[in-house]
N, C-alpha and C positions, 0 to 999 in steps of 0.2 A: 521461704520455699525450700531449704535447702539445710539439710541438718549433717551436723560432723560430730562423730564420735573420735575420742581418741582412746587407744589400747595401746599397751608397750611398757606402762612404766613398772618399777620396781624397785628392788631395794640392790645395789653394784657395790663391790667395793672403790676404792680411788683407783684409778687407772683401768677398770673396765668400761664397759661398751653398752650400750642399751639402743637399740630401735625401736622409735616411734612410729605409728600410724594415725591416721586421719582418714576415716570414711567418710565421704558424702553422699551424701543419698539425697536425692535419686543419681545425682550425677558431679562430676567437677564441672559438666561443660557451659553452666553458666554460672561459673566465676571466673573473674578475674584474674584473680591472684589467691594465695593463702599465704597463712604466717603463725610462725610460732610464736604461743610468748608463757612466760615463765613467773613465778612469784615466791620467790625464797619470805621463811618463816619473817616477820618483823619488816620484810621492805615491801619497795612498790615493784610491782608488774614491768617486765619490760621485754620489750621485743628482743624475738634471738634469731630467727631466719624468714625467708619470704620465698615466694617464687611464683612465677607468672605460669596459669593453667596453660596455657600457648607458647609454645618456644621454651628455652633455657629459662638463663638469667635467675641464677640462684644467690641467694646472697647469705649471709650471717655478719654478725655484729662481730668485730674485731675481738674481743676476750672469748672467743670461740672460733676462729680463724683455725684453720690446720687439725682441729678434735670434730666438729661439727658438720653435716654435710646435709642440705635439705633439698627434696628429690622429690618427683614426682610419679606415678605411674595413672594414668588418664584413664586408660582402660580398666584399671579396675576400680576406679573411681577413688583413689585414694593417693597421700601426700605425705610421706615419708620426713623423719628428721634423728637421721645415723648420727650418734654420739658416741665417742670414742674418749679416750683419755679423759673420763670425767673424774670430776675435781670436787672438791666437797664444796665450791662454791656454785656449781652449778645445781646443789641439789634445790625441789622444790616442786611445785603445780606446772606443769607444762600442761597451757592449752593451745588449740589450734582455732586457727581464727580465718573467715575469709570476707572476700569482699567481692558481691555481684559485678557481671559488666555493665560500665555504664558508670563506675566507681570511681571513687579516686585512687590515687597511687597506694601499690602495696608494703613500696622500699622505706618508706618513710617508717613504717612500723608505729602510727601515732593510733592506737588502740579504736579509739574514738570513729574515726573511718570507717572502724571494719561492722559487716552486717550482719555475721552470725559467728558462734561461738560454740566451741565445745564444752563438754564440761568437767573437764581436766583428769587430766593423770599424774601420779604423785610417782615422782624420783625422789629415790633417797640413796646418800655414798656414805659408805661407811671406809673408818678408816683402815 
């Protein structure tokens, strides 16, 4: 029922900044939660931030602590993830991912949960 586009990515050098977005259409208000997750060239997918459509409780993955910030704006139906001091090991696929109410946990970040999927935007840091 509920589709997310992501916009934002591009090409940073090391130590710049990019903002992400996440639209849902028709709405955030029946999710859950959402979450980012990422796939550098040669690895696996792995979760980088979450955050609950209701209340706060933002989270990111520790090698992204203090650069990363994942945010939401409900009214405009979309889910933000501020990257700062990015690193050339963050570069890659950032998709946004969420999970209807009625779901399971979004902090867990275990991909498999979630119930719909963007269909990514490409970061890349140059040195």
């Amino acid at each position: 029922q509920v589709q997310l586009v992501e916009t934002g990515g591009g090409s940073v050098q090391a130590g710049g900044s990019l903002r992400l977005a996440c639209v849902a259409s028709p709405s955030t208000s029946s999710l859950k939660c959402a979450a980012w997750f990422r796939q550098a060239p040669g690895k696996a997918r792995e979760g980088v931030a979450a955050i609950y459509t209701k209340g706060d409780q933002p989270e990111v993955i520790d090698s992204v602590k203090g650069r990363f910030t994942v945010s939401k704006d409900n009214a405009a139906n979309t889910f933000y993830l501020q990257m700062n001091d990015l690193k050339s090991e963050d570069a890659g696929v950032y998709y946004c991912a969420a999970i209807s109410w009625g779901g399971e946990s979004c902090y867990s970040l275990n991909e498999y949960v979630f119930d719909y999927w963007g269909q990514g935007t490409q970061v890349t840091v140059t040195s």
